[in-house]
C-alpha positions in Angstrom: 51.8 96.2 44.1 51.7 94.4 40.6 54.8 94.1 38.9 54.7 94.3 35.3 54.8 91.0 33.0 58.1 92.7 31.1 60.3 92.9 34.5 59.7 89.7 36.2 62.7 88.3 34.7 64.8 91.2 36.7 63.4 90.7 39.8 63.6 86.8 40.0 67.6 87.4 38.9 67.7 89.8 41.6 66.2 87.1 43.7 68.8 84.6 43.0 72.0 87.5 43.5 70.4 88.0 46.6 70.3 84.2 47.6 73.8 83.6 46.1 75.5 87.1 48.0 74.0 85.6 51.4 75.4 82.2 50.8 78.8 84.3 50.5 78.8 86.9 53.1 75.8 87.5 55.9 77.4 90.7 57.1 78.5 92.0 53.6 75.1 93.2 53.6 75.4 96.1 55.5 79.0 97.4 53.5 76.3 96.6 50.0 73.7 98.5 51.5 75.9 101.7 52.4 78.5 101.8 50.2 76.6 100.4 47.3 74.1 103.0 47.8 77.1 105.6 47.6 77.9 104.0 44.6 74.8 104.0 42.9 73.6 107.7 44.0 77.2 108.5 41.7 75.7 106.5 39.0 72.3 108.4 40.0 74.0 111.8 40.2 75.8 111.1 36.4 72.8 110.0 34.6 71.4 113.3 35.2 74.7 115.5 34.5 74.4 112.9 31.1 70.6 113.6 30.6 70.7 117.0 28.8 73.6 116.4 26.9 72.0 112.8 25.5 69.0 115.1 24.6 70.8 117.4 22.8 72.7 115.3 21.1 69.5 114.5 19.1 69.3 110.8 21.4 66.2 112.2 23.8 63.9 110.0 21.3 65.7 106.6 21.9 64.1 104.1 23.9 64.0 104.0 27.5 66.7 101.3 28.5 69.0 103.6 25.7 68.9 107.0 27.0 69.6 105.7 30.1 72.9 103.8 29.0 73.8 107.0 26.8 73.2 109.5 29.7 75.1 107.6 32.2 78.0 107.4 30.1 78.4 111.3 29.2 77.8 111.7 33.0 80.0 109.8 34.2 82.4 111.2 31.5 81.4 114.9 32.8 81.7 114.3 36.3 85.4 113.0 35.7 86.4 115.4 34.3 84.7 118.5 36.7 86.7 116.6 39.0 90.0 116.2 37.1 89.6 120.3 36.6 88.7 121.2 40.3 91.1 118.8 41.5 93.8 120.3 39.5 92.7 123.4 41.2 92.9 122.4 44.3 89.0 123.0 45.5 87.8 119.9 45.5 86.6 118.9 48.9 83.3 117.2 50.5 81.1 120.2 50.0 81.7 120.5 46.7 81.4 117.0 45.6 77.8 116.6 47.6 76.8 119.4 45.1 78.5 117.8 42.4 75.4 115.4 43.0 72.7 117.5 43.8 73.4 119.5 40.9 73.3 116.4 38.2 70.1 114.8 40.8 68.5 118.0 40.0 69.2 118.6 36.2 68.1 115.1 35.9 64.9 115.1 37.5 64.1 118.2 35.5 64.7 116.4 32.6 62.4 113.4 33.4 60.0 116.3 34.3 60.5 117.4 30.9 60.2 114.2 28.7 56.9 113.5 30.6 55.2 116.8 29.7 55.9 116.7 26.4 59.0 119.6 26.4 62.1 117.8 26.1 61.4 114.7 23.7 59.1 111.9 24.4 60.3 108.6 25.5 58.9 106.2 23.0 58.2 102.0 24.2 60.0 99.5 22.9 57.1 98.7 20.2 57.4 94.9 20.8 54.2 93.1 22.4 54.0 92.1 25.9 55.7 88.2 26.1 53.3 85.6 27.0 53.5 84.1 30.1 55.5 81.3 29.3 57.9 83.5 27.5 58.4 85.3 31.0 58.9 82.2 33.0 61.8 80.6 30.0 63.8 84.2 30.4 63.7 84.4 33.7 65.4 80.7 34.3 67.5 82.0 31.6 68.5 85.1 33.2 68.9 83.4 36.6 71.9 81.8 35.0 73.8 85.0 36.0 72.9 85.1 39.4 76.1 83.7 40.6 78.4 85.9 38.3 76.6 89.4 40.0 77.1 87.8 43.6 80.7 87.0 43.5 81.4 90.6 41.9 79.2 92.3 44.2 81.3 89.5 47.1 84.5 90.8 46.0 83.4 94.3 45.8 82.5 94.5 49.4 85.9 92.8 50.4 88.6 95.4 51.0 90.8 95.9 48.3 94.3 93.5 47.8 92.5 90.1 48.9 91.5 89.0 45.3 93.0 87.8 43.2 96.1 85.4 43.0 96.7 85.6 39.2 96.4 89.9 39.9 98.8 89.8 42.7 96.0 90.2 45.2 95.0 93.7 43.2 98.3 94.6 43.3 98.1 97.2 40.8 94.8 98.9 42.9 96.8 99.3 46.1 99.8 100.8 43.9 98.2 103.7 41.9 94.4 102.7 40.5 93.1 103.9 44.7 96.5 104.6 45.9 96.8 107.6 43.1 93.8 109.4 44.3 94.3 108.6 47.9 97.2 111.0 47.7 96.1 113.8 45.5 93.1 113.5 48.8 95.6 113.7 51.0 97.3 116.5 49.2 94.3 118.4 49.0 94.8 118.5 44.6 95.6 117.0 41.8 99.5 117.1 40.9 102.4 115.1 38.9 103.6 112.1 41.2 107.1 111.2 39.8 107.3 108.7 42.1 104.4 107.1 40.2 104.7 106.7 36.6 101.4 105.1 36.3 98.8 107.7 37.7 100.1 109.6 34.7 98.2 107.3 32.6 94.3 108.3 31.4 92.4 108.3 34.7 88.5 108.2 33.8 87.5 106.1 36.6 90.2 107.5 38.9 88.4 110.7 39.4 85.5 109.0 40.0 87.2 107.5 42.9 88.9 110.8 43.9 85.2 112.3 44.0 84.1 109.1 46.2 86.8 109.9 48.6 85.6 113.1 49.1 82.1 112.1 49.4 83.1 109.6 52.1 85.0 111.5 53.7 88.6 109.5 53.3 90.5 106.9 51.3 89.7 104.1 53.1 86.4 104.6 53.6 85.8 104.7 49.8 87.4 101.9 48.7 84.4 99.0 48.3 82.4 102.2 47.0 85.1 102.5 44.5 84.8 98.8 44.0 80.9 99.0 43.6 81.0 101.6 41.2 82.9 99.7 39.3 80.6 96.6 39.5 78.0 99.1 38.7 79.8 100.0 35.4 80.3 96.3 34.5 76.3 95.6 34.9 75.5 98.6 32.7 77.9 97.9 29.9 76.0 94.4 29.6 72.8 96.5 29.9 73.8 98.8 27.2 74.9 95.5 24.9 71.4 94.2 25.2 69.8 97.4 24.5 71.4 97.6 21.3 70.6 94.3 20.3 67.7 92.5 18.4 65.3 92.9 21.2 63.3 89.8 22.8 65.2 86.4 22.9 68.1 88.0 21.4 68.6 90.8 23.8 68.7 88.0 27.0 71.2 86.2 24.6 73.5 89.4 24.8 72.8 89.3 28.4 73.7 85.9 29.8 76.4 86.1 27.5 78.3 89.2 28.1 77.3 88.7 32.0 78.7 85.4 32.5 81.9 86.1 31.1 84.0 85.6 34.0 86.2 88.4 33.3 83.6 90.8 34.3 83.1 89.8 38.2 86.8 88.4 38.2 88.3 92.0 37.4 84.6 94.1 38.3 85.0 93.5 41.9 88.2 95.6 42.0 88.5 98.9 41.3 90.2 98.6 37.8 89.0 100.3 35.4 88.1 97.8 32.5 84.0 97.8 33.5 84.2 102.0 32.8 85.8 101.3 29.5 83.5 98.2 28.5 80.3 100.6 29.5 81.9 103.4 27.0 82.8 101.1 24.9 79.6 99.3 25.0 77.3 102.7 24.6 80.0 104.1 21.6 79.5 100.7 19.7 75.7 100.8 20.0 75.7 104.4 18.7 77.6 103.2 15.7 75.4 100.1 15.0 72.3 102.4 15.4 74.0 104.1 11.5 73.1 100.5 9.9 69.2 100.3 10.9 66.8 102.4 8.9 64.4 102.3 11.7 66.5 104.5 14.4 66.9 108.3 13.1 70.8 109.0 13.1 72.3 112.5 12.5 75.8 114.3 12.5 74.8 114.5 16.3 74.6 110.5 16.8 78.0 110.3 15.1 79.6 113.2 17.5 77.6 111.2 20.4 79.7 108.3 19.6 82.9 109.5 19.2 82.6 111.2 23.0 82.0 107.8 24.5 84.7 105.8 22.2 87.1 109.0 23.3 85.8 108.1 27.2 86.7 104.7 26.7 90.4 106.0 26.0 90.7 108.0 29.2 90.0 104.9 31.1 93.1 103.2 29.3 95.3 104.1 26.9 95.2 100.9 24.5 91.7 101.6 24.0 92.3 104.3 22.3 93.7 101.5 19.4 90.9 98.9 20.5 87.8 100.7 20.9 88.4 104.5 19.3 90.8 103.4 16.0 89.1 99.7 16.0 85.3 101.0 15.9 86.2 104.0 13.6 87.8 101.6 11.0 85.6 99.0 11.2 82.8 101.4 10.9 84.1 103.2 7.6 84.8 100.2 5.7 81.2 98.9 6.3 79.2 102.0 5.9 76.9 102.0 3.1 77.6 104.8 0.8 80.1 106.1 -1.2 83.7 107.3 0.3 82.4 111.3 1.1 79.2 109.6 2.8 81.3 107.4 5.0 84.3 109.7 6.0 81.6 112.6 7.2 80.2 110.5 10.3 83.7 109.0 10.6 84.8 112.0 10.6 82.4 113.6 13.8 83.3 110.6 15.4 86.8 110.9 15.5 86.3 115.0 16.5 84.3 113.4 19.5 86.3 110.6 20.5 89.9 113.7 20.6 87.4 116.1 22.6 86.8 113.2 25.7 90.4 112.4 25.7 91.6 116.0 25.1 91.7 117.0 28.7 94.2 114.0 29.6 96.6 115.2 27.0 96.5 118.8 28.3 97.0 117.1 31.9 99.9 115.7 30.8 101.6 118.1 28.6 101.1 120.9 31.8 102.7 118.7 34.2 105.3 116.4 32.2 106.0 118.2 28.8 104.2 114.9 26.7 100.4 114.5 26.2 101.3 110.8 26.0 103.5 110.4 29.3 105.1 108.4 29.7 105.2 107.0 25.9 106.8 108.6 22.7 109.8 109.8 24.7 111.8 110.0 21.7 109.6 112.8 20.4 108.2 114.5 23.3 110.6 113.7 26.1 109.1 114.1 29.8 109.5 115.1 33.1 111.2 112.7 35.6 111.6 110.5 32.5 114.3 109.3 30.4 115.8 107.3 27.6 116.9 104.6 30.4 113.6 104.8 32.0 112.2 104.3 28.2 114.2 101.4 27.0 113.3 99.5 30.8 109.7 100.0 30.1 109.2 98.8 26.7 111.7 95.8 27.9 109.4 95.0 30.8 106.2 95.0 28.7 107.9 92.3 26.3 106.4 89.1 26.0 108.9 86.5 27.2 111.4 85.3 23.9 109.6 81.6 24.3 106.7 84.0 23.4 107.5 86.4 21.1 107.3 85.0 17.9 104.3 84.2 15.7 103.7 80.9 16.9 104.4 82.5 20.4 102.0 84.8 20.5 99.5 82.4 18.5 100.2 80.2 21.6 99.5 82.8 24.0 95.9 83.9 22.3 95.0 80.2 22.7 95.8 79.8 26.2 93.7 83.0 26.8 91.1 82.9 25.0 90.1 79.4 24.8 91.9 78.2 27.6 94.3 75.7 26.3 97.9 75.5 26.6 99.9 74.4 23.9 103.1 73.0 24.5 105.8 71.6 22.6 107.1 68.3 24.5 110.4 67.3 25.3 110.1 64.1 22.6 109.2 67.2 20.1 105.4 66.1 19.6 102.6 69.0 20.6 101.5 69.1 24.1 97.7 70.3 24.7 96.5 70.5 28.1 92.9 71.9 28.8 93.3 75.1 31.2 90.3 77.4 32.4 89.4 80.9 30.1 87.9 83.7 32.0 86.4 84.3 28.6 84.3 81.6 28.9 83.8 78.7 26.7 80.9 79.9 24.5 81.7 83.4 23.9 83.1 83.0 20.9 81.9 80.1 19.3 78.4 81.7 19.8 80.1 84.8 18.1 80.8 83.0 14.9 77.2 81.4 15.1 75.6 84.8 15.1 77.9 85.8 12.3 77.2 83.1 10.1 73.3 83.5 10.9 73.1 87.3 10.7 74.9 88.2 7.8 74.4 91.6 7.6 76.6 94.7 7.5 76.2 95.2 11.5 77.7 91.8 11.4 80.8 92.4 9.2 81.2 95.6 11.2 81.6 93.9 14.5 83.7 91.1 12.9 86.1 93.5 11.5 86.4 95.2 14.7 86.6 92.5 16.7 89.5 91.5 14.5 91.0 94.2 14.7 91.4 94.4 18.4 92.3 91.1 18.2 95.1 91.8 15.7 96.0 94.9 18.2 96.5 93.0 21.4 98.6 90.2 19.9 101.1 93.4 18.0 100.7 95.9 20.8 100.9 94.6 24.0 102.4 91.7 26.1 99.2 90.1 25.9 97.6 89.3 29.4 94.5 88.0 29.1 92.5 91.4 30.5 94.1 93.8 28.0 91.6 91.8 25.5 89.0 92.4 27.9 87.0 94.8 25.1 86.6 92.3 22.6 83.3 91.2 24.7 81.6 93.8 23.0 81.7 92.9 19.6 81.6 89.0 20.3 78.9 89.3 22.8 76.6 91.3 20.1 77.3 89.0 17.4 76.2 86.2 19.4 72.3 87.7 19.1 72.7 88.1 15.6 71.1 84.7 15.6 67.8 86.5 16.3 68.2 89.4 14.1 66.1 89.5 11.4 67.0 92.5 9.9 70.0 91.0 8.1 67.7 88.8 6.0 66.1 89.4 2.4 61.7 89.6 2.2 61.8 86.1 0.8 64.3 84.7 3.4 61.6 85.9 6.1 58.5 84.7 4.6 60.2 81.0 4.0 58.5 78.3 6.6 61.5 76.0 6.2 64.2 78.6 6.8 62.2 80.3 9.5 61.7 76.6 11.6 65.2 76.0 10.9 66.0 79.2 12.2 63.8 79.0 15.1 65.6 75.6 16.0 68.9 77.2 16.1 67.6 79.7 18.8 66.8 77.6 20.7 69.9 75.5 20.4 72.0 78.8 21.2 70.1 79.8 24.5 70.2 76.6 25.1 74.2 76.8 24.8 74.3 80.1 26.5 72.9 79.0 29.8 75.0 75.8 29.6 78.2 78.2 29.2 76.9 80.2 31.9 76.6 77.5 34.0 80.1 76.3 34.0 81.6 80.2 34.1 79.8 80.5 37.5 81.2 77.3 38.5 84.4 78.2 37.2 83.8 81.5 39.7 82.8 79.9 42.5 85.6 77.7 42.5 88.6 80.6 42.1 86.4 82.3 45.7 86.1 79.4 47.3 90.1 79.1 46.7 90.9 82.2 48.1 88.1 81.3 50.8 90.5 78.9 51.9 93.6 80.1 51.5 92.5 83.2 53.7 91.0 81.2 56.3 94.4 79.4 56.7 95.9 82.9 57.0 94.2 85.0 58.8 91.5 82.2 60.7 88.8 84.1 59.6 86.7 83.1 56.4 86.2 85.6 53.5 82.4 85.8 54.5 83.5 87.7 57.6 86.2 90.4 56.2 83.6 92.9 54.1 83.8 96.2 55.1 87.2 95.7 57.3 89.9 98.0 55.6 90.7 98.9 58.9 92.2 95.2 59.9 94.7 95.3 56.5 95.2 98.9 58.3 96.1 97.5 61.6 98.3 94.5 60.1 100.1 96.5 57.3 103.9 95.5 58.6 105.2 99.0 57.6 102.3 100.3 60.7 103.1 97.9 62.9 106.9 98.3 62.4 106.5 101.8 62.9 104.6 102.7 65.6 105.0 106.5 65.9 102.2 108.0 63.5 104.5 110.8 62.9 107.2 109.1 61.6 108.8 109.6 58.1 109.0 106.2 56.6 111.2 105.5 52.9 109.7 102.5 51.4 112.4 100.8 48.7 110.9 98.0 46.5 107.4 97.7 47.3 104.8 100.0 45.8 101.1 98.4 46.9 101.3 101.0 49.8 97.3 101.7 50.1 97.2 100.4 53.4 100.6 102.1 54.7 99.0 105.0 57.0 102.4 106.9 58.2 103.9 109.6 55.9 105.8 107.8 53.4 107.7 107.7 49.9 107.6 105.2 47.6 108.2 104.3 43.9 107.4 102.0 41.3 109.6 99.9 39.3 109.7 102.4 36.7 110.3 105.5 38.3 113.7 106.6 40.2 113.9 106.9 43.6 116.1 109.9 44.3 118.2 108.3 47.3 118.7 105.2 45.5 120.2 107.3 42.2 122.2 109.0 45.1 124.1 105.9 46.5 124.2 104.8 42.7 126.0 107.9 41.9 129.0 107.1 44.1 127.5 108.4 47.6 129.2 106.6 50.9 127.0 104.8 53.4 127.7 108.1 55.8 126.5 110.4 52.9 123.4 108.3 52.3 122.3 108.6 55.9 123.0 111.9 56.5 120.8 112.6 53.1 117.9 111.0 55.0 118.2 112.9 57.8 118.5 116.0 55.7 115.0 115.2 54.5 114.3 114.2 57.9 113.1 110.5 57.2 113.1 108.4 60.2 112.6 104.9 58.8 113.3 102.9 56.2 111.8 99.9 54.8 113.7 97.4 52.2 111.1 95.0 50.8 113.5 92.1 49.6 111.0 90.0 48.1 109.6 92.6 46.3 113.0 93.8 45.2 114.6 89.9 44.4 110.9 89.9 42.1 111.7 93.2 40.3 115.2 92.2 39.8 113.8 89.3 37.7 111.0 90.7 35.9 111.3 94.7 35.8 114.7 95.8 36.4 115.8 97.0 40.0 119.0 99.4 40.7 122.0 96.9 41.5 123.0 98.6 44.7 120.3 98.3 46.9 121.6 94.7 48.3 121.4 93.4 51.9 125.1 93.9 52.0 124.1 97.6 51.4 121.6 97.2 54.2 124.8 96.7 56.2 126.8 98.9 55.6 124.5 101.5 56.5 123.6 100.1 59.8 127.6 100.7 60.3 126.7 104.4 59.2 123.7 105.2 61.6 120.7 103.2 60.7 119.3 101.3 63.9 117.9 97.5 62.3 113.9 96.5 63.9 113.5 92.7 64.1 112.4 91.6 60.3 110.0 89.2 59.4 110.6 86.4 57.7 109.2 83.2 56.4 108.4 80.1 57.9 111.0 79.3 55.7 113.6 81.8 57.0 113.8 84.0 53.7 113.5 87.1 54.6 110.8 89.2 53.4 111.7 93.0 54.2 113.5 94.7 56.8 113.0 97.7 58.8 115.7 100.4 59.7 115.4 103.2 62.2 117.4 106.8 60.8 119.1 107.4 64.1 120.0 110.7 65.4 123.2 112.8 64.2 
C-alpha cells in the first residue's frame, strides 16, 4: 500500500514514538494497546456525537483536519454532559455507556456517509499543492523532534496513577478527587454532592469522561491509564487543532513542534488532569474566532455560537478558564474585530450566549445540590451547603501566594521563574541573585511568539497578543500562580509563533518585494531552525525528570518504571490503609490524608477544606469516651491518623488543633486498640492505625 506524499511526515513521527515508548517500557505495550484503544474508541465515539452538530453549525464545509477538531470537541462536550445528566439520575451503568458509543459510532459514520454523497456538505482539500519530495523529507526530521515528548506522555499515561510527578505530589490531586471523585459516584451507582470533597464540586468536563470510562471498563481501577490516555489523546488534538488553524505548510509544523514540545503537555498530559481537555477547547474555540479575521473562510452567526460552546467547554474543565479562555478570547476578540461597535458586539455577543449554554449545566449542578452555581466561591452572596464563612476565609488564605511573593515585584518574580525558568533572588549582601532553573514552557515558546508577532502584523496577531496578555495579566491577579494554572497561554503563543509564515498579514506590494520576501524566507528558516533546537532540549529536559523518577522508584520499590504499566493492582496491594486493615469489611475513618484512590475498604475521608464531622465533634467539647462511642455509633471500625499529612496541612492549609498524637492517646485510654505504625527510617512517624474496639 502507497502512502501518500502529504502523510509521510506522520508516520515517520509515529515511527520515532514508537522507538522512543519501547526504549521506556517493553510491556507498556500491551496496557497502550488496550486501554489506549478504549481511549481512543471515546474519542471515536465523540467525534461522531460532535459530527452533526459541527455541520449544523454551518462548519460541515471546513477542511478536513478542522471538522474533525470541531466535531470532537462538541462531542466530547456532549458526551459529558449525557453523562453528568444520567449520572445524576442514577442510570448510568455499562450498558448504557457501550451505547453511548454505538450511538455517536453510528451518527458519525452516517455522517461521513453523507459528506461523501454529496448530502451533508462536501469536504473540501486543503487547496495547497502536494510538497516536493524534499519538502517531505525536511518536515518529517522536523516533526520527529516530538517523538520523545509523545512517548514519555503516552510512558506516563500507562503507569498507574500517583507515581509522577514529584513537583505534583506524585498526582496527588488525581488520587484525591480528579479519579477519586468519579470512583465514588461509580461506586455509588450516581452522581451526588460529596461534602467531604470540596473539590469534585468544581466544573468536571473531563471528570465525566472518566466516570463513563469506568463504566465502560467495568471499575475504577481498571480505567485509570484509559483515563490517563484520553487525556494524552486530548493534549495531541489540541496541538492538532493549533496547526489546523494556522498558515498551512511550514507554518502549520511550526505550530506543531512548538505547542508539542512544550513540556507542560506530556509533564501534566500523562495524568488525568484535566488541562489537555481545556487546551483542545480552548484550542478549537480560538481557531473559530481567528477564522472571523480571514476573508477566505465563510463565517456566520453560527461560527460565532460554535465558538462560544467550545470556550464555554473549556470552563467546565476548570473554572479559571472561564477568565482565561471564555472572558480573555471574547475581549481580545471585540477590541480587534474589524467593524464598527454594533458589528463587533453581535458575534461577541453569540459567543458569549454559547460559551453560558456549555457551562450552564455545572451551575445548575451546583445550585441543586449546594445552593451556589459557583460552589464553593462567592459565599458571601450565595452561601453553600457544608460551607461556611470559616471554611471561606481558609480557602482564599490557602490560595495566597506566600508574603515574600505577593507583591508586584513578587509576583513579577514568580512569572519569571515560571515562564522563563529563572529565579531571581535578592542576596544576603543586597545585590540581585539570578540563577538559571528549567521552564516546562520551554525555552522558545515565547521568544518565537514575539517573532511571529513582529513578522505577522496583522489583526489575528494583535488578537492573540491581547489575549495572551490578558491571561497573563489574569494568572498573576487571580490566582497563586503555579506554573500550570498558565498552562492556556500555549495557545495564543504557540499560534503566534507561525505568524512568521503568514502571509495574509502583508500589503500586495509587501508580497511582490524580492528583497522582503528572501529576507522573509531567511527568517523561516531561522525559526524552524530554532523550533527544533527548543524541541530538542524540552525532550531532554523530559527525559531527564523520567529518568529521575526512574531512579528514585527503582530504589523504592526494586523494580524500574519500565516494568510497573498496567499494575494498579500492586499500589492496591501495598496501600498501608489495606494492608493495616485486613478485613475487607471493615469501616475505616481516614483523618489527614485525602489521595485515597487506592484505599479499597469502605472509608471516609476529607480534604483540607472540608469538615470532618467527628473532628468538629471532639472540637466542640466532646470527651475521648464520647468520641469513641460516636464511632461506634456509626459503626467505624478503624481509624487512620496520617501525621505527616496532617504536620503538612498544619503548615500550609490549616488543620483543626485537636487532632494531636496526645489526642491519639487519650483515646486509646477510651477504647481504641493501636496497630503497629510505620515510621521512617528516620523514626518519624508517618500515620498510625487504631482499631474501634467493642462496647
Amino acid at each position: 500500500m502507497q502512502i501518500r506524499r502529504e502523510y509521510i511526515p506522520v508516520v515517520v513521527l509515529l515511527a520515532g514514538v514508537a522507538v522512543a515508548f519501547s526504549v521506556l517500557t517493553a510491556g507498556g505495550w500491551l496496557v497502550l494497546l488496550t486501554d489506549g484503544l478504549l481511549a481512543g474508541v471515546v474519542i471515536a465515539a465523540a467525534a461522531g456525537w460532535g459530527a452533526w452538530p459541527a455541520v449544523w453549525l454551518g462548519l460541515g464545509q471546513r477542511r478536513v483536519g478542522q471538522q474533525v477538531c470541531v466535531a470532537t470537541a462538541l462531542g466530547l462536550g456532549i458526551l459529558g454532559m449525557v453523562t453528568l445528566v444520567l449520572g445524576v439520575s442514577g442510570v448510568l451503568n455499562r450498558p448504557v455507556a457501550w451505547g453511548l458509543l454505538t450511538v455517536g459510532g453510528v451518527v458519525g459514520l452516517a455522517r461521513v456517509s453523507g459528506a461523501q454523497a454529496g448530502r451533508a456538505g462536501v469536504v473540501r482539500p486543503t487547496g495547497a499543492p502536494a510538497a516536493a519530495a524534499p519538502a517531505v523529507a525536511l518536515r518529517s526530521l522536523v516533526l520527529v523532534a516530538l517523538a520523545v515528548p509523545v512517548a514519555v506522555a503516552l510512558f506516563g499515561a500507562v503507569l498507574p496513577p500517583g507515581m509522577l510527578w514529584a513537583d505534583e505530589a506524585k498526582g496527588y490531586d488525581v488520587l484525591e478527587y480528579h479519579l477519586q471523585g468519579p470512583r465514588e459516584y461509580f461506586d455509588a451507582g450516581r452522581m451526588t454532592f460529596l461534602p467531604h470533597n470540596v473539590y469534585t464540586s468544581f466544573p468536571q468536563q473531563m471528570e465525566m469522561l472518566y466516570l463513563l470510562l469506568m463504566h465502560l471498563a467495568g471499575g475504577p481501577y481498571v480505567a485509570a491509564m484509559a483515563a490517563q490516555l484520553l487525556h494524552v489523546l486530548c493534549g495531541v488534538l489540541a496541538v492538532v487543532a493549533l496547526g489546523c488553524w494556522g498558515p498551512g505548510g511550514w507554518g502549520r509544523v511550526v505550530v506543531w513542534v512548538v505547542a508539542g514540545s512544550v513540556p507542560w503537555l506530556a509533564y501534566l498530559g500523562c495524568l488525568a488532569y484535566v488541562e489537555c481537555g481545556l487546551l483542545l477547547f480552548g484550542a478549537v474555540a480560538a481557531g473559530l474566532v481567528v477564522d472571523h479575521y480571514r476573508e477566505e473562510t465563510r463565517c456566520d452567526w453560527r461560527t460565532a455560537l460554535a465558538a462560544g460552546l467550545c470556550a464555554g467547554l473549556a470552563g467546565g474543565c476548570k473554572y479559571t478558564a472561564l477568565a482565561f479562555v471564555g472572558a480573555g478570547l471574547g475581549i481580545a476578540w471585540l477590541c480587534t474585530l474589524r467593524g464598527g461597535l454594533g458589528r463587533r458586539v453581535r458575534p461577541v455577543g453569540l459567543y458569549t450566549v454559547g460559551a453560558l449554554i456549555a457551562f450552564s449545566p455545572w451551575l445548575i449542578r451546583n445550585a441543586a445540590f449546594t445552593g451556589n452555581p459557583v460552589y464553593p466561591f462567592a459565599y458571601e452572596w450565595f452561601g453553600g451547603k457544608a460551607w461556611s464563612v470559616e471554611q471561606a476565609g481558609q480557602w482564599d488564605r490557602g490560595h495566597r501566594l506566600p508574603v515574600e511573593d505577593a507583591s508586584l515585584a513578587g509576583r513579577g518574580r514568580v512569572a519569571v521563574r515560571e515562564l522563563f525558568g529563572l529565579d531571581l533572588r535578592q542576596r544576603d549582601d543586597g545585590d540581585l541573585g539570578l540563577e538559571a532553573a528549567g521552564t516546562l514552557f520551554g525555552l522558545v515558546l515565547v521568544p518565537l511568539a514575539v517573532v511571529g508577532l513582529l513578522a505577522a502584523r496583522s489583526r489575528v496577531a494583535l488578537m492573540l497578543t491581547i489575549w495572551g496578555a490578558l491571561m497573563f495579566v489574569a494568572w498573576m491577579t487571580l490566582t497563586h500562580m503555579p506554573g500550570r494554572f498558565a498552562v492556556p497561554l500555549i495557545i495564543p503563543l504557540a499560534m503566534l509563533a507561525g505568524g512568521v509564515f503568514d502571509r495574509r498579514g502583508q500589503g500586495a506590494a509587501e508580497q511582490r518585494s524580492a528583497v522582503k520576501a528572501g529576507a522573509r524566507a531567511w527568517l523561516g528558516v531561522a525559526v524552524v531552525a530554532v523550533a527544533v533546537v527548543g524541541a530538542t532540549l524540552n525532550a531532554r529536559m523530559l527525559w531527564r525528570l523520567l529518568d529521575e523518577h526512574d531512579r528514585f522508584w527503582t530504589e523504592v520499590s526494586e523494580v524500574r518504571l519500565g516494568a510497573w504499566p498496567g499494575r494498579t493492582d500492586w499500589l492496591v496491594e501495598s496501600n498501608e490503609v489495606n494492608m493495616h486493615v485486613s478485613d475487607p469489611n471493615a469501616y475505616v475513618w481516614l483523618v489527614g490524608r485525602a489521595n485515597v484512590f487506592y484505599v479499597s475498604r469502605r472509608l471516609h475521608y476529607t480534604v483540607a477544606f472540608n469538615r470532618d464531622p467527628w473532628v468538629e465533634y471532639a472540637r466542640g467539647g466532646a470527651g475521648p469516651d464520647e468520641c469513641v462511642r460516636w464511632l461506634r455509633s456509626r459503626n467505624v471500625t478503624h481509624v487512620v491518623f496520617s501525621w505527616a499529612e496532617i504536620a503538612r496541612l498544619r503548615r500550609t492549609y490549616g488543620f483543626a488543633e485537636v487532632v494531636t498524637p496526645a489526642w491519639a492517646e487519650e483515646l486509646v485510654a477510651a477504647g481504641l486498640a493501636r496497630v503497629p505504625a510505620d515510621r521512617e527510617p528516620s523514626g518519624r512517624l508517618l500515620s498510625e492505625v487504631f482499631e474501634v474496639a467493642p462496647e
